[in-house]
N, C-alpha and C positions, 0 to 999 in steps of 0.2 A: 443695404439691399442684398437680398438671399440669389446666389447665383442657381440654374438649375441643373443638374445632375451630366448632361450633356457637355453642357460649356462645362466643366470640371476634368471632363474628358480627355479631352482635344487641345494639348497646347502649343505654341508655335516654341522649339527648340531656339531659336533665336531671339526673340525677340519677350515669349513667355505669356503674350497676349492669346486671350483663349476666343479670339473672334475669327474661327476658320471655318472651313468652304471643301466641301468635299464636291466634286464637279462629278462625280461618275452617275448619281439618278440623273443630272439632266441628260448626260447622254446617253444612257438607259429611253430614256421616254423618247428622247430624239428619232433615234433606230427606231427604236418601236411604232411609232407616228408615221414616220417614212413608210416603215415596210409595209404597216397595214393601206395605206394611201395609193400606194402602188399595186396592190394586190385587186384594185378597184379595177384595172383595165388587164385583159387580157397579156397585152407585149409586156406589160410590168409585173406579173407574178413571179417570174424568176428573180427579178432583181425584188422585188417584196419580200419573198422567202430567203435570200441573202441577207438583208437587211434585219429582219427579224432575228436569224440566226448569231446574226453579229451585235444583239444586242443580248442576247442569250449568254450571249459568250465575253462579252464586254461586263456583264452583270457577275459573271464569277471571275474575271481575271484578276490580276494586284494591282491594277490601276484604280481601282476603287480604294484601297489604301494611302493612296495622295491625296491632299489637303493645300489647303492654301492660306497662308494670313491674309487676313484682310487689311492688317495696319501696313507690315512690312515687306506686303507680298511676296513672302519664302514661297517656296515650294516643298515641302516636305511626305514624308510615310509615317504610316504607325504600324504599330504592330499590329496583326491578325487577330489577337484576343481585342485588344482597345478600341479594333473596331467594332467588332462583334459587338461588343458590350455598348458601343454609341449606338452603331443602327437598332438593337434591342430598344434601347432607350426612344429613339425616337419612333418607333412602331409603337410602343406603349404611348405615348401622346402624344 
């Protein structure tokens, strides 16, 4: 079985299984969903426009660089380029 370019990527430093979990789009989308939700009623548009900003700001911080094994639940980083190069990868499909 042909692995795909992604999983080739991303390995757990412990354990070396390449089945991990990067959590920062979900909480990308998280924020985002909030902020617009809120931005629905009046008394929430400030806290909308916080929300929003804080996933602005959550989308470029290095917590997008933590991963997770899914066998041996590590919590790990990669490096800046490695991620680069994964999120590429998975934009292109």
């Amino acid at each position: 079985m042909r692995e795909t370019k992604g999983q080739t990527l991303v390995h757990c430093p412990q354990c070396g299984e390449n089945k991990v979990k990067n959590h920062a789009p979900a909480i990308f989308q998280v924020l985002m969903l909030v902020g617009v939700l809120m931005c629905f009623t009046i008394e929430g548009i400030p806290f909308g426009i916080a929300f929003i900003i804080g996933a602005i700001i959550s989308k470029k911080s290095k917590a997008r660089l933590k991963f997770t094994c899914q066998e041996c639940k590590h919590s790990f980083k990669v490096q800046e380029q490695v991620y680069e190069e994964y999120s590429q990868y998975l934009k292109a499909n």
